[in-house]
VEXROLO-705825 format. One record per residue: residue number from 1; residue in three letters; x, y negated, z negated of N, C-alpha, C in turn. Coordinates in steps of 0.05 Angstrom, whole numbers, padded with zeros to 5 digits, always signed. Layout:
<nodes>
<node NUM; ALA; <X; Y; Z>; <X; Y; Z>; <X; Y; Z>>,
...
</nodes>
This chain:
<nodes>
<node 1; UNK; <+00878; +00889; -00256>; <+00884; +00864; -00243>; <+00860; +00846; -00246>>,
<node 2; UNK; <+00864; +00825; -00266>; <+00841; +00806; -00263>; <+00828; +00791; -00240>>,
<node 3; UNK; <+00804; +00783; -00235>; <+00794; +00783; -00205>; <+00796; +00806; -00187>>,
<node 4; UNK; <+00792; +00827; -00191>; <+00790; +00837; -00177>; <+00771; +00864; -00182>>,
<node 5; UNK; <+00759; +00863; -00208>; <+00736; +00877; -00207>; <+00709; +00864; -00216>>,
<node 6; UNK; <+00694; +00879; -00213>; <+00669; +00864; -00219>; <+00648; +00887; -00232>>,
<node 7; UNK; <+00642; +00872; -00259>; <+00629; +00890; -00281>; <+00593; +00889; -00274>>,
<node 8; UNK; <+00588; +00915; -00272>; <+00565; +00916; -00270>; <+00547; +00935; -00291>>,
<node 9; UNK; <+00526; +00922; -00302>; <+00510; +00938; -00326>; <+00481; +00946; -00308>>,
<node 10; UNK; <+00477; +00967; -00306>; <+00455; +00983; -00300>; <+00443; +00992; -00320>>,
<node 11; UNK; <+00411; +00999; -00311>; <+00393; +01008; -00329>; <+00372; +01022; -00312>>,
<node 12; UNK; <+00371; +01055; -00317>; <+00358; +01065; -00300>; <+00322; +01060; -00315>>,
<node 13; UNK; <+00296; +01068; -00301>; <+00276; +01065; -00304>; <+00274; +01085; -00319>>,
<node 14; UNK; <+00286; +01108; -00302>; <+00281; +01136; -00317>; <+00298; +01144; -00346>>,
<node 15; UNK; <+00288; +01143; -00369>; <+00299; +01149; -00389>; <+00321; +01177; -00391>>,
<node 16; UNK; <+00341; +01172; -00395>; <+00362; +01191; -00395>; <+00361; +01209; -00410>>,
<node 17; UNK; <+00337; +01208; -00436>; <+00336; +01239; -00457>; <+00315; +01254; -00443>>,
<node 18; UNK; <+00295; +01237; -00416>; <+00279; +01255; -00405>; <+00294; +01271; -00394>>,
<node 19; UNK; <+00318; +01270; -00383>; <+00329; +01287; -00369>; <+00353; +01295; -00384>>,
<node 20; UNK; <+00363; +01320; -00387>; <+00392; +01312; -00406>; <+00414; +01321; -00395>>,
<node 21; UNK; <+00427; +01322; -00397>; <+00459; +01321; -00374>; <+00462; +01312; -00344>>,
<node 22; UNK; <+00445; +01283; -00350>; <+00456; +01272; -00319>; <+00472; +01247; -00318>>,
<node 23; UNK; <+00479; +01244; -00299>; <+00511; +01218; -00293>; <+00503; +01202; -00266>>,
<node 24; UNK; <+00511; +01176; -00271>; <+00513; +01172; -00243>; <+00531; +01161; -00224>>,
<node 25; UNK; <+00532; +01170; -00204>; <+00558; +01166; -00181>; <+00559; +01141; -00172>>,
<node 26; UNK; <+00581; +01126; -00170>; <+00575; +01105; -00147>; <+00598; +01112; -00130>>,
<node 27; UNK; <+00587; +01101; -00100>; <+00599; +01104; -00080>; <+00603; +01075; -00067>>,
<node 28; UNK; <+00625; +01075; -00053>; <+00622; +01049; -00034>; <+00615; +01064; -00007>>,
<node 29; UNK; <+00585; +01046; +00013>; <+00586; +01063; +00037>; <+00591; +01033; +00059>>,
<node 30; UNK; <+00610; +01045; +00080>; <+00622; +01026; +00095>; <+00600; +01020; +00119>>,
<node 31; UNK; <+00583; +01006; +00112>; <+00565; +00993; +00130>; <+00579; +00988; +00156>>,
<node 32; UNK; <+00596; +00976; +00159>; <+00616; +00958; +00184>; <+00620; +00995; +00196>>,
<node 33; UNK; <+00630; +01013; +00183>; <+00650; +01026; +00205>; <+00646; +01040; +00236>>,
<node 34; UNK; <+00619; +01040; +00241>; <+00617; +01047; +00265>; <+00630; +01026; +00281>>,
<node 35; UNK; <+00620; +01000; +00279>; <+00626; +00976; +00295>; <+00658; +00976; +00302>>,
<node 36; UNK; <+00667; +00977; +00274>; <+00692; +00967; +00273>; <+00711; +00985; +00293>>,
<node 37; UNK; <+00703; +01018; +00289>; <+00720; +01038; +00304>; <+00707; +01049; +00328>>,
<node 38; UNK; <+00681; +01026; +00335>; <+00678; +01039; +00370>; <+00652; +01065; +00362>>,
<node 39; UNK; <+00650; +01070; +00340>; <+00628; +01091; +00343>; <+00589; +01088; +00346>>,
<node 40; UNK; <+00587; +01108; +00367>; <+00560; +01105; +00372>; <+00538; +01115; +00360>>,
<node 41; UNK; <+00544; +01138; +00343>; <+00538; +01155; +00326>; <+00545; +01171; +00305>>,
<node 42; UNK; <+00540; +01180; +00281>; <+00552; +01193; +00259>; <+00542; +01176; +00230>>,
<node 43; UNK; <+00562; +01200; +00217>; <+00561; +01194; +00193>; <+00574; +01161; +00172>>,
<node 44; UNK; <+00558; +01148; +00161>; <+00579; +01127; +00149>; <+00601; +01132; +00134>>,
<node 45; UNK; <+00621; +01127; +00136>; <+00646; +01130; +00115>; <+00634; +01117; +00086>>,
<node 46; UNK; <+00642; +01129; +00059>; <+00626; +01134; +00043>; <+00661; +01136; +00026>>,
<node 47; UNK; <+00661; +01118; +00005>; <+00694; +01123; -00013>; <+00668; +01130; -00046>>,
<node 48; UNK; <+00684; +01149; -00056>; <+00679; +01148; -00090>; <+00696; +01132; -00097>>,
<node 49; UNK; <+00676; +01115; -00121>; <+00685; +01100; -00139>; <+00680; +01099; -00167>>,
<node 50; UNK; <+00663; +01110; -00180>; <+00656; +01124; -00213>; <+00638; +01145; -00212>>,
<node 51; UNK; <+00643; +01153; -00234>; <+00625; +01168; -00243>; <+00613; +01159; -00276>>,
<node 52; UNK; <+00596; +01155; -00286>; <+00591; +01137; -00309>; <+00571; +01158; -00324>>,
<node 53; UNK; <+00564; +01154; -00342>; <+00541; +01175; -00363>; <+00526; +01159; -00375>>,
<node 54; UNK; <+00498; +01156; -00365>; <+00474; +01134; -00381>; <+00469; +01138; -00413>>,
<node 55; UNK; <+00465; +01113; -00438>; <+00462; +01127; -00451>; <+00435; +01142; -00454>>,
<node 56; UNK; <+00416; +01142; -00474>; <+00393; +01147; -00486>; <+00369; +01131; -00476>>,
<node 57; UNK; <+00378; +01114; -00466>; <+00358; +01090; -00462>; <+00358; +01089; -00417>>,
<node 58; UNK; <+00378; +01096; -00415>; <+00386; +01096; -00384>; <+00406; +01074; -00377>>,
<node 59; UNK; <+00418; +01064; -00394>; <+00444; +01039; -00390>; <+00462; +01051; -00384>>,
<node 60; UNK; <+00485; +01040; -00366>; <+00508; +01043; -00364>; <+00518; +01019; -00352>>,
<node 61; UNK; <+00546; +01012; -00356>; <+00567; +00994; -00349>; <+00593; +01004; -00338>>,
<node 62; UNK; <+00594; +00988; -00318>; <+00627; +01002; -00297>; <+00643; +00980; -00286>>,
<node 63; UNK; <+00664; +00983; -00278>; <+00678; +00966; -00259>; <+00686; +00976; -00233>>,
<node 64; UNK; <+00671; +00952; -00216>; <+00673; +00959; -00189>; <+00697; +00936; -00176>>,
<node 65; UNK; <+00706; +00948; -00147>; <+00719; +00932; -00134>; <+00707; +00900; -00121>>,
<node 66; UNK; <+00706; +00879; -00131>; <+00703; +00860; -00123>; <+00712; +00852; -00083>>,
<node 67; UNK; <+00691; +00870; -00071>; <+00690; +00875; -00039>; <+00682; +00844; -00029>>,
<node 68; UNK; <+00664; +00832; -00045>; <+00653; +00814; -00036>; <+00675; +00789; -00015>>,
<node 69; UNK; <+00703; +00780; -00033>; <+00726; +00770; -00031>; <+00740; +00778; +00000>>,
<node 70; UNK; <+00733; +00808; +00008>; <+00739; +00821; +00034>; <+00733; +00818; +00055>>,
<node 71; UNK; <+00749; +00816; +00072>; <+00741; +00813; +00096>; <+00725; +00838; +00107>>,
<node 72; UNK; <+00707; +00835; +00123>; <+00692; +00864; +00130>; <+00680; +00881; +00109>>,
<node 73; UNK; <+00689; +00879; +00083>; <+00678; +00898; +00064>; <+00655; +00892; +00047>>,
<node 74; UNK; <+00657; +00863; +00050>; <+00626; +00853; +00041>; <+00600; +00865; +00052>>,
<node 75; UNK; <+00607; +00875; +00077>; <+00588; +00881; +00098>; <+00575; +00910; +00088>>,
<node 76; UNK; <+00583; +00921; +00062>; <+00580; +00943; +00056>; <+00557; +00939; +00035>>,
<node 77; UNK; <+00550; +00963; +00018>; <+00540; +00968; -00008>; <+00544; +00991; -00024>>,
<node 78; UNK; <+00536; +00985; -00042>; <+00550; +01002; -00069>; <+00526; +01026; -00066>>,
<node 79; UNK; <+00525; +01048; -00074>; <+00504; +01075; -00067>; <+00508; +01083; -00094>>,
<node 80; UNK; <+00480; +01089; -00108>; <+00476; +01100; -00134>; <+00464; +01124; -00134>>,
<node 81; UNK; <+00481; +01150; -00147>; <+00460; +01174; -00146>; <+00466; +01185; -00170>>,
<node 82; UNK; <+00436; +01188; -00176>; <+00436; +01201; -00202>; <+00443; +01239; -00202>>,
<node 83; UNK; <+00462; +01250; -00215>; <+00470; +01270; -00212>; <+00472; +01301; -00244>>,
<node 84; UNK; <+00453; +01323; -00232>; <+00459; +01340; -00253>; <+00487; +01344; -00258>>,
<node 85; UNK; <+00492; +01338; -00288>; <+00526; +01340; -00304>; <+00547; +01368; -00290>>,
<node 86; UNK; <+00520; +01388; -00297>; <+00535; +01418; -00298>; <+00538; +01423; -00272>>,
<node 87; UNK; <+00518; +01419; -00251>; <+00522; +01437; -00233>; <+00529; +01405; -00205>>,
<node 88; UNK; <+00522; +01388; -00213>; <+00537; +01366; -00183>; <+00514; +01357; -00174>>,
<node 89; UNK; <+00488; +01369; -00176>; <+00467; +01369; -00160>; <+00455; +01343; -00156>>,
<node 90; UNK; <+00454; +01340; -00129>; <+00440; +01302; -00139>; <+00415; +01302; -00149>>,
<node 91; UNK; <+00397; +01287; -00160>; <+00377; +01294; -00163>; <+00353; +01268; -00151>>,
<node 92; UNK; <+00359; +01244; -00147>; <+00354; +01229; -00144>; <+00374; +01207; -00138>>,
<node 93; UNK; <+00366; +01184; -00121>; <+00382; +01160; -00103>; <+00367; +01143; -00114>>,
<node 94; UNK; <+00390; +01121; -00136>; <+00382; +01106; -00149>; <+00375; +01074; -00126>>,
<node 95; UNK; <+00360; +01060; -00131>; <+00356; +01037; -00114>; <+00343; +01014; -00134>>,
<node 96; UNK; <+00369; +00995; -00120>; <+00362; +00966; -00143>; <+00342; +00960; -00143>>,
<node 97; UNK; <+00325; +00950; -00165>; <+00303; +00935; -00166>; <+00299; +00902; -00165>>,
<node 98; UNK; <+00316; +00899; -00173>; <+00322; +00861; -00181>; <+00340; +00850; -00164>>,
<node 99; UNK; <+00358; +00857; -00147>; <+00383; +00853; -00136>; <+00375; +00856; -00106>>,
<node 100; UNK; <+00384; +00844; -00080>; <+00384; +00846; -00060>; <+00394; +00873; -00056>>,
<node 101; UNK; <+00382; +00889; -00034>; <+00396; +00907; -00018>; <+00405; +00907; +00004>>,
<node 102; UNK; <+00434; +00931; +00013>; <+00433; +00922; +00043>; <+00428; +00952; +00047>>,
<node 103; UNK; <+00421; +00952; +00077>; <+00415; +00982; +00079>; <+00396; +00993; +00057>>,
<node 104; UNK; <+00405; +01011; +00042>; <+00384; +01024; +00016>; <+00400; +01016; -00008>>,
<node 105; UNK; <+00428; +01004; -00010>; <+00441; +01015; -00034>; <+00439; +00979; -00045>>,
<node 106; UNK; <+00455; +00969; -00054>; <+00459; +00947; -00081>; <+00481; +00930; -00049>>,
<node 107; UNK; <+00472; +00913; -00053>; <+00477; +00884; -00031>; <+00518; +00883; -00048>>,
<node 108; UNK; <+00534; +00877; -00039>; <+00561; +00871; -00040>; <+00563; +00839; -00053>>,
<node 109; UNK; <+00559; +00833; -00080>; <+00575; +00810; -00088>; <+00591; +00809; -00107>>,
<node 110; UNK; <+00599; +00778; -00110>; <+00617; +00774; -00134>; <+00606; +00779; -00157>>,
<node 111; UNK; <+00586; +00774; -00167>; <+00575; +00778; -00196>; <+00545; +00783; -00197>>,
<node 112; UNK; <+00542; +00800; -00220>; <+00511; +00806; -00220>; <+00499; +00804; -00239>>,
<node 113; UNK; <+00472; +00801; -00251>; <+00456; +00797; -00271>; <+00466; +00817; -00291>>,
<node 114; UNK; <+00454; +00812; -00320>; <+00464; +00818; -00341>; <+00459; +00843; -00330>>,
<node 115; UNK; <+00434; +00857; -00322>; <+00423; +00884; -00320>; <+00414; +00887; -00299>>,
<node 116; UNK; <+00424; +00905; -00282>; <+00406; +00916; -00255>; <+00393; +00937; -00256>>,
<node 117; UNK; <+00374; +00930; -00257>; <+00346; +00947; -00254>; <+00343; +00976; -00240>>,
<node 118; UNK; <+00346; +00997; -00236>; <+00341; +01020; -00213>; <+00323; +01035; -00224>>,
<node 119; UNK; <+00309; +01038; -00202>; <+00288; +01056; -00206>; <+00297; +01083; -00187>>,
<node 120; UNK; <+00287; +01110; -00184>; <+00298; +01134; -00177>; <+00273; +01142; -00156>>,
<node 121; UNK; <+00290; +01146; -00134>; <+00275; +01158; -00114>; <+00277; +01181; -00106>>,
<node 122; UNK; <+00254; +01198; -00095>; <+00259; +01224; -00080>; <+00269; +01241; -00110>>,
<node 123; UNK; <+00264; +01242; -00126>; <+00271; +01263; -00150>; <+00260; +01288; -00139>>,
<node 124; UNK; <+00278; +01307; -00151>; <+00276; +01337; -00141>; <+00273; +01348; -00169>>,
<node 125; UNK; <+00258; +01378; -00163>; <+00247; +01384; -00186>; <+00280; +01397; -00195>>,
<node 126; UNK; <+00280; +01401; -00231>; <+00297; +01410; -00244>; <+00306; +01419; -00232>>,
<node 127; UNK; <+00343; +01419; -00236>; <+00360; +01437; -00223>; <+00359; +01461; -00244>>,
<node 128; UNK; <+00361; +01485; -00221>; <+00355; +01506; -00240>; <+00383; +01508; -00259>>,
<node 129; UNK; <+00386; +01539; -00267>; <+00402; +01542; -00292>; <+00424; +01561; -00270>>,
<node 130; UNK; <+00406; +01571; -00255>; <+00433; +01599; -00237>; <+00448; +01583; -00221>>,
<node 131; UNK; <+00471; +01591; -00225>; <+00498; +01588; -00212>; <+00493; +01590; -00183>>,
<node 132; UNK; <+00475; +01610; -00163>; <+00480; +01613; -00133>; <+00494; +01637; -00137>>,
<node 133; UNK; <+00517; +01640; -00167>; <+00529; +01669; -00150>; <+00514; +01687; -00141>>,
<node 134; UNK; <+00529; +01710; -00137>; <+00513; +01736; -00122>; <+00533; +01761; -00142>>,
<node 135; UNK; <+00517; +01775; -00165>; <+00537; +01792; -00176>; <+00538; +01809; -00148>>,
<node 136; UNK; <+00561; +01831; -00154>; <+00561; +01849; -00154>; <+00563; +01877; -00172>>,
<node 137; UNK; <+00525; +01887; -00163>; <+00522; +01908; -00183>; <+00528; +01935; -00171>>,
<node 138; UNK; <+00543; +01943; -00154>; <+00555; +01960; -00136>; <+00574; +01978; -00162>>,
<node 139; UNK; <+00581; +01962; -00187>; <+00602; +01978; -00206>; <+00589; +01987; -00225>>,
</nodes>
């Protein structure tokens, strides 16, 4: 539906062959919803909305829902986390550089610069290679 998304080109700081099989999530997180439903405490309501794959350089391009147009939903922002491919693991919370924020994540508008900037916070060391299972060597 034309007007109603809004193309955004990212470019992480962190080069994507330094790391190799990671993606990144975006989320919409509902800033408004405590207010809106009476709550005094908790968690924000949080919708998935892509999942995208940087190339070589750390670019990627997506289409998001044009919230800005919304009533109440402007009041939100978009949440960037950079994520190991194989295993889900986040590894870092991407945060705009060039672009207003609200809360921590990317400010809610109609259109944005050719390239938004993120740089990666709180990086965790390599996700390992083991699964978590637990054999059983009992056989």
């Amino acid at each position: 539906m034309a007007g109603f998304e809004v193309i955004i080109y990212g470019r992480i700081w962190v080069i994507a062959k330094e790391i190799p099989g990671i993606e990144v999530e975006i989320r919409y997180e509902a800033d408004w919803d405590h207010e809106f439903f009476g709550i005094a405490d908790g968690m924000v309501t949080t919708i998935h909305l892509a999942m995208v794959i940087p190339d070589e350089v750390g670019q990627f391009d997506t289409e998001l829902p044009d919230f800005f147009k919304q009533a109440d939903l402007g009041k939100g922002s978009f949440q960037f986390m950079l994520r190991d491919k194989a295993s889900g693991n986040i590894i870092a919370m991407l945060k705009p550089e060039n672009m207003p924020r609200f809360i921590s994540g990317l400010a809610i508008r109609s259109s944005y610069p050719p390239f938004v900037l993120f740089s990666a916070e709180s990086i965790s060391t390599p996700p390992s290679t083991d699964s978590g299972l637990v054999k059983d060597e009992r056989k």
